[in-house]
Structures are given as C-alpha cells and as structure tokens.
C-alpha positions as CSV (number, residue, x, y, z in Angstrom):
1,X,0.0,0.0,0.0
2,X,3.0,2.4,-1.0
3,X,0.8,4.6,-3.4
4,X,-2.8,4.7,-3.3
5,X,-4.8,6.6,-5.7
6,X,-7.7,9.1,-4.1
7,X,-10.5,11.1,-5.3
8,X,-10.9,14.2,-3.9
9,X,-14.5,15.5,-4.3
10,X,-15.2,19.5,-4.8
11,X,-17.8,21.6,-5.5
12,X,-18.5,22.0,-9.1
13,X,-16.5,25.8,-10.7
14,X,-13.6,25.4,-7.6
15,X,-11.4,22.5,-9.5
16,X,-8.9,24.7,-9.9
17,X,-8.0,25.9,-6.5
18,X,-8.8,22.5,-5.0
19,X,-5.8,21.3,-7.5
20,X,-3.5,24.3,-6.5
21,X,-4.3,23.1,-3.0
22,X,-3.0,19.0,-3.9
23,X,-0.1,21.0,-5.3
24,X,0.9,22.8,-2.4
25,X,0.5,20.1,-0.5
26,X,3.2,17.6,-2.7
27,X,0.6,15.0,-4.2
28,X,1.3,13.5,-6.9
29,X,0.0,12.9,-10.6
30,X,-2.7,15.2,-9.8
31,X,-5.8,14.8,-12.6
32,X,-9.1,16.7,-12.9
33,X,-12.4,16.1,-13.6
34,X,-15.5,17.9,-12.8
35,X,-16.1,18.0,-9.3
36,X,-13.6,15.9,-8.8
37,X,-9.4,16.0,-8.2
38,X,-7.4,12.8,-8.9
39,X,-3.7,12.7,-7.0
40,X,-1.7,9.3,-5.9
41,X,0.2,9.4,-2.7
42,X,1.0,7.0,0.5
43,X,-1.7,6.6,3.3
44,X,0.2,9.2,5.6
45,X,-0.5,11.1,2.5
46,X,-4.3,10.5,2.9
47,X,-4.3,11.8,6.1
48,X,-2.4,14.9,5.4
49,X,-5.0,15.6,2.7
50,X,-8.3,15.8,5.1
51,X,-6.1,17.8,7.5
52,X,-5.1,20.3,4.9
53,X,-7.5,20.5,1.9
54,X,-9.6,24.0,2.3
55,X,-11.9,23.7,-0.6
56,X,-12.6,19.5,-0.4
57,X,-15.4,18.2,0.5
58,X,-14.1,14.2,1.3
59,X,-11.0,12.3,0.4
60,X,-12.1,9.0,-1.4
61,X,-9.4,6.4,-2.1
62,X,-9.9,4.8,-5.6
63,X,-10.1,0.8,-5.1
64,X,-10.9,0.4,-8.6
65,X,-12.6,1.9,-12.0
66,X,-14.1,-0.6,-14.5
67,X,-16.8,-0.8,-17.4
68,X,-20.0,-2.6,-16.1
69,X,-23.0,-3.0,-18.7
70,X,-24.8,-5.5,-16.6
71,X,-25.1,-6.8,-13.2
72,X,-22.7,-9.8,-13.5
73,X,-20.1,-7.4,-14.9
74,X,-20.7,-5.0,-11.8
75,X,-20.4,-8.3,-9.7
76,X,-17.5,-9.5,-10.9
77,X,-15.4,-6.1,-10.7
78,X,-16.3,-5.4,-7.1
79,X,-15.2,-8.7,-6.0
80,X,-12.0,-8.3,-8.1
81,X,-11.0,-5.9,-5.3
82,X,-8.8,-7.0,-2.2
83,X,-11.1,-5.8,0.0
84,X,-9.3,-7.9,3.0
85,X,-6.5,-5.1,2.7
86,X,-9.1,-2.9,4.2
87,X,-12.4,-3.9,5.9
88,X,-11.4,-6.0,9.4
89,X,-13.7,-9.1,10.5
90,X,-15.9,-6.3,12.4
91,X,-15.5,-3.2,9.9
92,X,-18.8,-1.7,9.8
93,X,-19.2,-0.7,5.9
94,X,-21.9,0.4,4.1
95,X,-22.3,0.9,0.7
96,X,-24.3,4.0,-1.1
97,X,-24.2,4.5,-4.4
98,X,-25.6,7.1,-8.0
99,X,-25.8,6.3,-11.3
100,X,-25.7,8.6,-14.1
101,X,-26.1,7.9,-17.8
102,X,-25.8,4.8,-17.4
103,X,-27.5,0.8,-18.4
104,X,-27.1,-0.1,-14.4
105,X,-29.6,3.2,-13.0
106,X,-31.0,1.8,-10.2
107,X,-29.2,2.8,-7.4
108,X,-30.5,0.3,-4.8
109,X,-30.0,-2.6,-7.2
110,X,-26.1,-1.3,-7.7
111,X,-25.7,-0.8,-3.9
112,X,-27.0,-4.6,-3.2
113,X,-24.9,-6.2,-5.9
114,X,-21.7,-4.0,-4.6
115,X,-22.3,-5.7,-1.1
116,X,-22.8,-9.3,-1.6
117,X,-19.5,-9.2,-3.9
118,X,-17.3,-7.7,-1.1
119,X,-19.0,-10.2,1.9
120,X,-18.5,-13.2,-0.9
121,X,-14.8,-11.6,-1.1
122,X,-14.1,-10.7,2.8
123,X,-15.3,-14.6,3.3
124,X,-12.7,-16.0,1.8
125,X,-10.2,-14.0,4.2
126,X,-12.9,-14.7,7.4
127,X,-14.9,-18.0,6.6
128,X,-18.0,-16.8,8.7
129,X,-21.2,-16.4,7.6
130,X,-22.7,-13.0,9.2
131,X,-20.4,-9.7,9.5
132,X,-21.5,-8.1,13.2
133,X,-20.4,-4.8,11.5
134,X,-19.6,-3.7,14.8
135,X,-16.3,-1.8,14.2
136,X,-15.5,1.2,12.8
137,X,-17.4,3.0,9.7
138,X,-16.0,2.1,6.1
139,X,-18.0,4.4,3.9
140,X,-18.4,2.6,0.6
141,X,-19.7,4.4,-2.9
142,X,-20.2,2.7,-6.2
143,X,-20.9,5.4,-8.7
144,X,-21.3,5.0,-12.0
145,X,-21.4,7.6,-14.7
146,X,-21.6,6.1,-18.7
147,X,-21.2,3.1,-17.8
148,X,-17.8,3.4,-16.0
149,X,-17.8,2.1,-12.2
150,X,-15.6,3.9,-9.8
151,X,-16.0,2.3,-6.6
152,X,-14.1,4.6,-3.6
153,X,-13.8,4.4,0.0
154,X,-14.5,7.2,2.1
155,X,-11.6,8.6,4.1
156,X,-13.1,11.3,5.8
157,X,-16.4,10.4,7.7
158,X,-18.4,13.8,8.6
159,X,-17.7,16.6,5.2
160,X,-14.6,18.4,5.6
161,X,-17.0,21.4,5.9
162,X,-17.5,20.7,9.4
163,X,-14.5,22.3,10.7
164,X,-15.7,21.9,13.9
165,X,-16.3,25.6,14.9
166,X,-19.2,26.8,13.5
167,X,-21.3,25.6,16.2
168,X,-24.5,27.7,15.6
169,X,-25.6,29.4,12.7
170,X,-27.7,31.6,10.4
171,X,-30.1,31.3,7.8
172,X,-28.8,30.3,4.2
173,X,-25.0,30.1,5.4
174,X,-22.5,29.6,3.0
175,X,-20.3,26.4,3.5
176,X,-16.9,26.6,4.6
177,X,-15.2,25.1,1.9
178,X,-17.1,27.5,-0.5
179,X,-15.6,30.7,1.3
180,X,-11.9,29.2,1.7
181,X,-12.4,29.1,-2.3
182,X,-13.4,32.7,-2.4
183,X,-11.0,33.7,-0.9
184,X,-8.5,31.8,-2.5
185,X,-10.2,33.0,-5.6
186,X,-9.7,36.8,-4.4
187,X,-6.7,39.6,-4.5
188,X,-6.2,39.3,-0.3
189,X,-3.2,38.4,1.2
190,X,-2.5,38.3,4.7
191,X,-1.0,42.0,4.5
192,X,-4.4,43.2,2.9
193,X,-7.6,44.6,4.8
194,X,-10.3,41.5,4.4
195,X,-13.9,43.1,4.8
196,X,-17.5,41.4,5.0
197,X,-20.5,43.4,5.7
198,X,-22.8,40.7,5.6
199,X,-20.7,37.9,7.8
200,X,-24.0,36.1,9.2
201,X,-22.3,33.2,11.3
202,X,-18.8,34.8,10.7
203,X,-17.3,31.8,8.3
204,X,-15.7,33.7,5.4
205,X,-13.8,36.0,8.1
206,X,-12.7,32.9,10.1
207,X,-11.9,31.1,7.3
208,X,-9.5,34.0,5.8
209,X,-8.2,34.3,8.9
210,X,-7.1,30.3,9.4
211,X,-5.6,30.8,6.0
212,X,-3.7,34.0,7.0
213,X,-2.3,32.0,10.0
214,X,-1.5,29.2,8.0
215,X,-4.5,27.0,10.7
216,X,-5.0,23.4,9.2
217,X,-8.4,23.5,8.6
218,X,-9.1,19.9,9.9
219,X,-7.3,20.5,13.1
220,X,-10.0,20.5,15.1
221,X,-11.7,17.3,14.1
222,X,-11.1,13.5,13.5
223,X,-11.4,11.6,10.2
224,X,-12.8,8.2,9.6
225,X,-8.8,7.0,7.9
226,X,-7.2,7.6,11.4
227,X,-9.6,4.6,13.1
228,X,-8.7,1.7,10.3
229,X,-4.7,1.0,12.2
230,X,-3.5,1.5,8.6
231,X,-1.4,4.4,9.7
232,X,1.4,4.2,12.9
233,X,0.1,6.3,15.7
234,X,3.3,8.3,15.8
235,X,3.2,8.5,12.1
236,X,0.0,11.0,13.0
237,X,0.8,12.6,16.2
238,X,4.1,13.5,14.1
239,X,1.5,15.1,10.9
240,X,-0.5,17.0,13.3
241,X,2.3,18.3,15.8
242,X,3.8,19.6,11.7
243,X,0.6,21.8,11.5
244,X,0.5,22.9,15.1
245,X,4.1,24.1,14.9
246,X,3.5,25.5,11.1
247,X,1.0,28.1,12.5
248,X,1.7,31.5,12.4
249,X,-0.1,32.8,15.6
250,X,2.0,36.1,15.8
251,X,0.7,37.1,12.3
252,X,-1.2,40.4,13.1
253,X,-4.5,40.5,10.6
254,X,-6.4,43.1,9.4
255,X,-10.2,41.4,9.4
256,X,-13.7,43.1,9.6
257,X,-16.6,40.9,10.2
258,X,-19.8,43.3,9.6
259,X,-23.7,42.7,10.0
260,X,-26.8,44.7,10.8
261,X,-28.2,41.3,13.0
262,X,-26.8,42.0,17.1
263,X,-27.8,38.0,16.7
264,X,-25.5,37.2,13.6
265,X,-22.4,39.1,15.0
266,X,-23.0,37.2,18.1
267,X,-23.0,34.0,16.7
268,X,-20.4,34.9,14.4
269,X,-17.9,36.1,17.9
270,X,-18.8,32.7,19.6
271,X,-17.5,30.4,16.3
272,X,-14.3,32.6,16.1
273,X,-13.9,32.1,19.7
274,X,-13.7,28.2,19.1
275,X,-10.8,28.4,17.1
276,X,-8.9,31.0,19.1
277,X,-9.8,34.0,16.3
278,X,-11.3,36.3,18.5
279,X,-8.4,38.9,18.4
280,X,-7.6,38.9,14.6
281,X,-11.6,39.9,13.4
282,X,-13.1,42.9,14.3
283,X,-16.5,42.3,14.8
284,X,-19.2,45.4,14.1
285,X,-23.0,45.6,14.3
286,X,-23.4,47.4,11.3
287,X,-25.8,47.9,8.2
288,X,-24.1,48.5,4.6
289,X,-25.1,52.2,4.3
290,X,-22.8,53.2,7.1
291,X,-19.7,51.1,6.6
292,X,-16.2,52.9,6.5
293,X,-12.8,51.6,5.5
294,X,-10.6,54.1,6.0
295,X,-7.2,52.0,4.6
296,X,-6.6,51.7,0.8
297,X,-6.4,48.6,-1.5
298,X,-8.6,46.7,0.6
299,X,-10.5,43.2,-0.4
300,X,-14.3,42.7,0.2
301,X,-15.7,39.3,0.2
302,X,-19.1,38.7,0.8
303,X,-22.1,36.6,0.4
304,X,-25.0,38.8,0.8
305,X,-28.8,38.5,1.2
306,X,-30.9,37.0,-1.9
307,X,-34.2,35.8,-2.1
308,X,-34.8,33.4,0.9
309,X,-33.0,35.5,3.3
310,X,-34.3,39.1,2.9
311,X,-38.1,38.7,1.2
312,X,-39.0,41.3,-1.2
313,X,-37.4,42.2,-4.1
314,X,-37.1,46.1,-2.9
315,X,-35.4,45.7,-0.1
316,X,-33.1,43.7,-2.4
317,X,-32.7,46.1,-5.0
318,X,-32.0,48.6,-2.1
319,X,-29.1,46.4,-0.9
320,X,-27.4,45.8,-3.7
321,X,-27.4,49.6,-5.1
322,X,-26.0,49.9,-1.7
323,X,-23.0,47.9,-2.1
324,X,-22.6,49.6,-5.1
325,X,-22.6,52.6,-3.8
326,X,-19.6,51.2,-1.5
327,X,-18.1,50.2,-4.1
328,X,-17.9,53.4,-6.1
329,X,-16.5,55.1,-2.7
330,X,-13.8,52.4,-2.2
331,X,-12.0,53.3,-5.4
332,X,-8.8,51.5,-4.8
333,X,-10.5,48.1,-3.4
334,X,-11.2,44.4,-4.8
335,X,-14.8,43.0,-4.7
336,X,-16.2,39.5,-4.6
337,X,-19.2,39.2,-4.0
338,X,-21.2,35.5,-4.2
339,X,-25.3,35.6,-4.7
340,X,-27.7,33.8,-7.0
341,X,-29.9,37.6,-7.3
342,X,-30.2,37.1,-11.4
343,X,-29.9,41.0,-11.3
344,X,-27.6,41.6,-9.2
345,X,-25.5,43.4,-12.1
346,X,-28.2,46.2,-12.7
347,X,-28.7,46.7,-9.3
348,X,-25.1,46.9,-7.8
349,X,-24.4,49.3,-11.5
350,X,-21.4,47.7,-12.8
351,X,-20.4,45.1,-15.1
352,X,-17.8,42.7,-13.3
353,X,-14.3,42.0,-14.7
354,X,-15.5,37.8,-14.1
355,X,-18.3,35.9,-13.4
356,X,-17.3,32.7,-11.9
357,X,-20.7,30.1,-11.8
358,X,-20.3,28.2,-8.3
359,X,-22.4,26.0,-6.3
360,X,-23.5,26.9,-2.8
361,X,-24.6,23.7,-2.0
362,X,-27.4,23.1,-4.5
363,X,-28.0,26.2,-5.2
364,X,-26.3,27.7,-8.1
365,X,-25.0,31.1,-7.7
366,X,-22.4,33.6,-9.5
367,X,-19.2,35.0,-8.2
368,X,-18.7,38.3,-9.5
369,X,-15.7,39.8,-9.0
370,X,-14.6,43.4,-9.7
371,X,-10.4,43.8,-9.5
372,X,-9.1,47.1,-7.6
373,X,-5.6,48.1,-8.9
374,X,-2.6,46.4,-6.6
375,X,-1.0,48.1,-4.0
376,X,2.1,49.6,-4.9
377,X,5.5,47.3,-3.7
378,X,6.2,48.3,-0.3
C-alpha cells in the first residue's frame, strides 16, 4: 500500500483551486475532472489531505474503475478488489451509491450487488457467515457515470465542511469550503484589509483568517482513515504536531466581520472564539449604508442577502445599489461578491471583470468579481 490513488471531491467551478491546494500540499500525478481531483500518494498522504485540503469536500481512495453494462459485470469487478487489505472481520461498511447515464440506473439494485461481492470476497479471508459490523465505519460508494464504475472508500467520515467551529448558525449560510475558495479566488493576502459586511455566522472571516495563519483546517476534528490502524500512531501525532508548529499565531491581521443582525455578530464572535480567532476579526453591528474603510487597496468578500433571506425584491434592489454605492466610494479596493440575485448586475451598476458560476450547496449562484488596482511594492 505504498501509493494509493484518491479522489478528492469538490464543488463544481472550484477545480482549480482544490488542484492548487493538492499542489501545495506535494501529491502527486494530480488529474481533474469535474467535481472531482485525482492525485496518488501514501496513506500518511491521505491523512495529510483531510487535514489540509480548504476547498474538499471528502477524500475518497480509488479501489478500482471498471466498465459494467450489466449486473454480472458489476459483480465480478467489485469482487476483483482485495477488500481484505481494508475492511477487518468487524469493519462496519456500508455501501451508497448514484448512477448517471448509465444501463445499471438503479441505485439500490447497484448498492445490493456491490455488497454481496465484497461479503463473498471478505469470506474468503474470514470464513463466517454473518459480518457483526460492529467496528468502525468504512463508507463505501459505487458510482457510476456512462457506464464506468468507480468504486471509492470514504476517508473522511463527517464533510470536511465541518471544521468543527461553526457551532451555531444563520439562515442560508455559506459552507466553509465555498468561502476558503473565495477567498482563494480573491486579491487578499495576509497584509491586505479583508472586509464582510454581511458575515451572518462569521465563516468567510474565520476562514480567511485560518488561512492568514496558515491554521490546518481539519485541526479540530477526527477523520474516519485515522480509526482503520493502517497508519502508525506516531506517524499521526508527528502530521498533526507539523501543522500545530507550522502556524503563524504572531501574524497580526487586518479582518472586519460586519452585519446589521446584534444575533448574527453574536454568533459569528462565539465560532471565532472556538478556534482561538477572536483577536484577529473585528466584529461590528453594522448595516451597509454606514460602513467605512478608511485603509486603501482593501479586499471585500461577501455573500450577501438573496431571495430566501431578505423577502421582497425592494429591499433587495435597495441592498445591492448599496454595495454599489460602496463600491464606487472604495476606489482602490477588490470585490467579490457570491449571490444567486439574477440581477444583481443592474442593481449593484457595474459590469464585473468575471463571473465565476459556483455551487452553494445546491443552489447555483455567481461570483462576481470586480479587481481594484494592486497596491504599490512596499
């Protein structure tokens, strides 16, 4: 088990950044498809994924991709797999499954075939005849898409979302992986101003900020690969004691977390609080109309109101002319601003220099972003 090939699975339009991210992080032969990042690497490798990966949503090792036009053929490929390497006498494993364009659509059918093939294979390793399934979870997927299986296991357990700070929450949030995207799809560096005037629970603020401070951003959680013994338990005190001592926790930041809700800014102080972020966001009960920045070559980032979080349409046209208002008054500063209003262009009064189509969880929305010239070279 020297090199294992993995899946990484992102939201569909962030590809990109989630392969910059594999990059970074030294995995190998790194491949993309839509939605989803192929790298090889060693198990320790695994783990270091779900710790580091900002903009994944799980970490799926690849056991094995194969045609299957009928049942048999679906059969007979699952079982090919050594599924003794993995899945214990006790392993608790369940199997889900999606089909998509493909002979083999139902998904129930797939998912029943997939798990008599790995008992008839485990059986020949433990010659019993029921598995208690009493261990630990081994998150199983057979997906097929034109006719091709991939069958992965899941490394990760809960979705790397789930950071493990944002205890409580708003209406319509916007996911954590999402905003470590935006941001990573943004102008601001550590050294820049980072404004959001509609922070709701706070996550795009504390997620810039665990990036400004270099903060692993599955620090403060557990992942379903660490409970399988396939990895040395110094091998992963040694990983995380790596990212504790890689932190930058004297960087100063320069972080404004804004909303008109005393509730939201609440909520949003407690979940910085978790992770020890209190210090490095400024936190303001504020509405739109009377923000002020008062430094230059600043970087907004926001995921304003739409729809099912503010009601009528005028009080959404109001809004947005607002931030556009902002915007013209902040001559020298960046924009990004994420929102599925299909008139947010009209309203806010200027055409953007990109329009990015993203996914906030099912709901498909546009990041537009308007680039402010660069600071000059200090």
């Amino acid at each position: 088990m020297t090199e294992i090939q993995c899946m990484a699975a992102v939201n569909f339009g962030i590809e990109a950044v989630a392969k910059r991210e594999c990059e970074t992080l030294g995995l190998k032969n790194i491949n993309v498809e839509n939605g989803r990042v192929f790298f090889t690497t060693d198990i320790q490798g695994v783990f270091k994924a779900n710790l580091w990966l900002r903009t994944v949503e799980r970490v799926h090792i690849v056991l094995g991709r194969f045609k299957a036009y009928s049942f048999e053929e679906l059969f007979e490929g699952v079982y090919a797999l050594p599924w003794e390497d993995w899945i214990p006498k006790d392993g608790n494993f369940v199997v889900n499954g999606r089909s998509v364009k493909s002979k083999l659509y139902s998904i129930s059918h797939c998912q029943s075939i997939t798990e008599k093939a790995i008992v008839k294979r485990l059986q020949n390793t433990y010659p019993i005849d029921f598995f208690p399934k009493s261990g630990h979870r081994y998150g199983i997927e057979v997906s097929l898409l034109k006719d091709e299986a991939m069958i992965t296991l899941d490394t990760s357990g809960e979705g790397l979302h789930k950071r493990g700070y944002r205890e409580k929450t708003v209406k319509a949030p916007i996911s954590e992986t999402l905003a470590a995207a935006m941001i990573q799809l943004s102008f601001w560096n550590r050294d820049r101003i980072l404004a959001d005037p509609f922070c709701g629970s706070g996550t795009i603020p504390i997620e810039a900020a665990m990036i400004g401070k270099n903060i692993a951003p599955g620090l403060g959680r557990s992942f379903d690969v660490e409970n399988w013994n396939l990895i040395p338990i110094k091998d992963l005190k040694e990983i995380k004691k790596e990212a504790y001592e890689g932190m930058d926790i004297d960087q100063k930041l320069n972080i404004y977390a804004s909303d008109i809700s005393p509730r939201a800014i609440k909520i949003a102080k407690s979940n910085a609080e978790i992770m020890g972020l209190e210090d490095d966001i400024t936190f303001l009960v504020k509405d739109i109309e009377s923000m002020d920045y008062f430094e230059d070559y600043g970087v907004l980032i926001t995921n304003p109101p739409y729809g099912e979080r503010i009601g009528k349409e005028d009080k959404i046209r109001e809004l947005y002319t607002d931030l556009g208002h902002l915007y013209k008054d902040l001559k020298t500063w960046s924009f990004y601003v994420i929102t599925s209003y299909q008139q947010f262009i009209r309203d806010f009064g200027k055409k953007p220099d990109r329009i990015r189509r993203l996914y906030n969880g099912r709901i498909d929305v546009g990041y537009y972003q308007y680039y402010g010239p660069r600071p000059p070279r200090k």
